[in-house]
Every structure is written in C-alpha cells, then in structure tokens.
C-alpha positions in Angstrom: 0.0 0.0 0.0 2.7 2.5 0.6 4.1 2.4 -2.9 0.9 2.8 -4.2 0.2 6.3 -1.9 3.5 8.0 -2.2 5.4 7.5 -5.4 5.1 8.1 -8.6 5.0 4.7 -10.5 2.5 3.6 -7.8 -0.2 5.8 -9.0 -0.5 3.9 -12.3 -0.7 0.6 -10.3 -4.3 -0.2 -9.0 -4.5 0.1 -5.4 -4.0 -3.3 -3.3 -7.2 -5.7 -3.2 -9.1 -4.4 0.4 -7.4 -1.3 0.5 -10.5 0.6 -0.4 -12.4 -0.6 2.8 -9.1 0.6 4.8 -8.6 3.9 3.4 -11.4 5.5 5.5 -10.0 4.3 8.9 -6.9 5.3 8.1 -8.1 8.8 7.3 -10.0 9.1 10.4 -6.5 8.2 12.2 -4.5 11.1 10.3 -7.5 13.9 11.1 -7.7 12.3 14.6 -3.4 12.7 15.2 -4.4 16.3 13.7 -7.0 17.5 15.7 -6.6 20.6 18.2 -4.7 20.2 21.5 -7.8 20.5 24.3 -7.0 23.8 26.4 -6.3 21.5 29.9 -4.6 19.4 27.8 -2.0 22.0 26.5 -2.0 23.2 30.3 -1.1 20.0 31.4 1.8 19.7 28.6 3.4 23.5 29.3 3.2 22.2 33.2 5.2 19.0 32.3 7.9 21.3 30.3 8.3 23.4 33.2 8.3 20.6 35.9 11.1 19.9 33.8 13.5 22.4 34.8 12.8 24.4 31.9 12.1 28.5 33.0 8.7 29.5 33.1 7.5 32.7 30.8 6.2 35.2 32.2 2.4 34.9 33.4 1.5 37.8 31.0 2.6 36.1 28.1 1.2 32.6 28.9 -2.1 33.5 27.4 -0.1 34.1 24.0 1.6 30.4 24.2 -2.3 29.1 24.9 -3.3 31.0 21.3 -0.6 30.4 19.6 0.2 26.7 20.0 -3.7 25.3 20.3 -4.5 24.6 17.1 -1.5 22.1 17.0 -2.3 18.5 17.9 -1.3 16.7 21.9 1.4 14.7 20.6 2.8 16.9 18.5 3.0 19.4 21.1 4.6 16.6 23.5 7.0 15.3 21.2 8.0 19.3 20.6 7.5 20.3 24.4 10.2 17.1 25.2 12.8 18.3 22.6 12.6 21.7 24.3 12.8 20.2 27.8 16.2 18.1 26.1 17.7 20.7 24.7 17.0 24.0 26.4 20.2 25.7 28.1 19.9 29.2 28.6 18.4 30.8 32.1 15.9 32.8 30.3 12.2 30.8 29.1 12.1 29.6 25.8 10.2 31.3 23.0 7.2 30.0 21.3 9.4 29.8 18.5 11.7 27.0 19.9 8.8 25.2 20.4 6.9 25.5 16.9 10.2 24.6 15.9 9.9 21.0 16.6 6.4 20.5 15.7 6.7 21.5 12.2 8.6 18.6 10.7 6.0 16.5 12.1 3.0 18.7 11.0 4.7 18.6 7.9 4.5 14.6 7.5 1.2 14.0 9.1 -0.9 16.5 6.3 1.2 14.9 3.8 -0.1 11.6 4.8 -3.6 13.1 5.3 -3.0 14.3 1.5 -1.7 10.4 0.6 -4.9 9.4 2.5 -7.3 12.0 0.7 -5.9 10.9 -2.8 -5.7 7.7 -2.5 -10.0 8.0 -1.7 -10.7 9.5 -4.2 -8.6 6.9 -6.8 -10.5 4.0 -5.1 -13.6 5.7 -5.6 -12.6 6.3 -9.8 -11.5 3.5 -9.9 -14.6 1.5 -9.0 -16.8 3.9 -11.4 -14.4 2.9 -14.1 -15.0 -0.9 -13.1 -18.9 -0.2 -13.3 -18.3 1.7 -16.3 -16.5 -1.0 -18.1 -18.8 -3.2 -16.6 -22.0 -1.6 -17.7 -20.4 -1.1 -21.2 -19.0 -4.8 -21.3 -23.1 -5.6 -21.2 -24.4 -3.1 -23.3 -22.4 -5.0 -26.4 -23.2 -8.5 -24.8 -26.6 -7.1 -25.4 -26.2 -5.7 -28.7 -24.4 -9.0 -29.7 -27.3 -11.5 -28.6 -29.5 -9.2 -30.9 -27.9 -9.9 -33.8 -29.1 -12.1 -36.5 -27.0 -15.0 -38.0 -26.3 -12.7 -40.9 -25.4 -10.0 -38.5 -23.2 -12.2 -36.6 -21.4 -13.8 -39.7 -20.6 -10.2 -41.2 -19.3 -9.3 -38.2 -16.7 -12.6 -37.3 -15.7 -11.4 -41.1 -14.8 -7.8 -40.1 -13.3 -9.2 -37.2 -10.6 -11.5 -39.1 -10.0 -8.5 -42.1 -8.6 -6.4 -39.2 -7.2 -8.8 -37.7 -5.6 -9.7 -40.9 -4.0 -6.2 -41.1 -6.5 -4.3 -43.1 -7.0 -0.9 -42.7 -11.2 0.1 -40.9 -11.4 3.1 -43.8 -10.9 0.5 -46.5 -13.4 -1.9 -44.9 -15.8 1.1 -44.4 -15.5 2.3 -48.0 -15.5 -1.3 -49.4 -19.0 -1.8 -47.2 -20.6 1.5 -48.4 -20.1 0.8 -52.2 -16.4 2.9 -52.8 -13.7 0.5 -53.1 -10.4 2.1 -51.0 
C-alpha cells in the first residue's frame, strides 16, 4: 500500500485488493493525530515542560503560548515540548518559537499523509466507477451481440478476421458502403 500512496509509479498501479475498505479508517487516524490540542490538555503539557526544569514565561505572556500553539495536535506538542525540555540551556524561558520549531517537521509529514490518505480516496472511488463503467459497457455490447441475427453475426466474425488480418477500418468502411479504398 505505501508504494501505491507515495510514489510516482505507484499511481499507475491499482490500489491493493481491500485497500479501499481501509482507506477510510486510516483517514479518520490522520484527522484524529491532527486534531486541536484541548485547552487542559496543553495546560497540562506547558506544566510537564516546566516541571522539567525548563524557566517558566512570564504569566502575562502565557495567554499568547495558549493561542498560539492550540490549534497544534497533543502529541505533536509533546513530542515538541520534550525536545525543548532536552535541549534548552539558557536561564531565560524559551520562546514559542523553539517550540513551533519541533512540531513543524511532524505537522509537515502528518498532512502529507492526510494528503496520501485524501488521494488515494478519491482513486478507489474512480477507480470503482471505471469498473462499473466498463462493466456496464462490457453488457451493453453482450446485449447488442445476442440481438444480432446469423447474418449480423457472420458479417461481423468477417470484419473481425479482415482487421485482424491487417486491413485498414477506412478501407473496410469504403468497401462496405459501395467505394472501393
């Protein structure tokens, strides 16, 4: 499946048998990773940094850290809220900037995902209309065929093996139609 949602000579290969059923869970997974942090949650997330050892900002400015960082997602945030907890040295609190530094790379490969995800949805969902078009076409001409007569039938097996045979359509056409080619 992974070949067929992120390169480029998987796109012209049909998607995996089953895959279709899967894609939707897997969608709901992405947008779930992706959703908003909860406002105690982020709370709870800034306390763990700063239990941490890491300087508290100033109360003024925590309200701006709330805005700012809740439309990221809780693990995200973690993850990013660790690294800073790892690698901040200096005696002053960090900005929100070495923070959102850390989650992008990760907000980066989740929406791409959700983009895989998205795609790969809406191919499944082609590519069955393209089966029931084939489909429906494959019983118009079984139709067509069990209406024609013997004669019908005959003429046509004869078409068949001329262009099978290498002869051009026009000069069949032309020959049929009184011209000669």
């Amino acid at each position: 499946m992974r070949r067929s949602l992120t390169s480029w000579e998987g796109i012209s290969e049909a998607l995996p048998d089953g895959i279709a059923e899967l894609l939707p869970v897997a969608l709901a997974h992405v947008e779930a990773r992706l959703a908003p942090v909860e406002p105690h949650v982020l709370a709870g997330l800034m306390q763990r940094m700063w239990d941490a050892g890491v300087p508290q900002p100033h109360p003024t400015t925590l309200a701006e850290w709330r805005r700012l960082l809740s439309p990221y997602p809780a693990d995200v945030l973690a993850a990013a809220f660790d690294q800073v907890a790892r690698t901040h040295r200096w005696p002053d609190p960090p900005k929100i900037a070495d923070v959102v530094r850390w989650i992008g790379e990760e907000m980066t490969r989740l929406s791409d995902w959700r983009h895989r995800l998205q795609q790969a949805q809406l191919r499944a969902r082609l590519d069955a209309k393209g089966r029931a078009d084939e489909d429906a076409r494959r019983a118009r001409i079984a139709r067509w065929r069990s209406n024609l007569s013997p004669e019908d039938q005959d003429a046509l097996a004869r078409v068949r093996s001329r262009l099978a045979a290498g002869e051009s359509a026009a000069s069949i056409v032309a020959e049929s139609i009184g011209g000669a080619a």
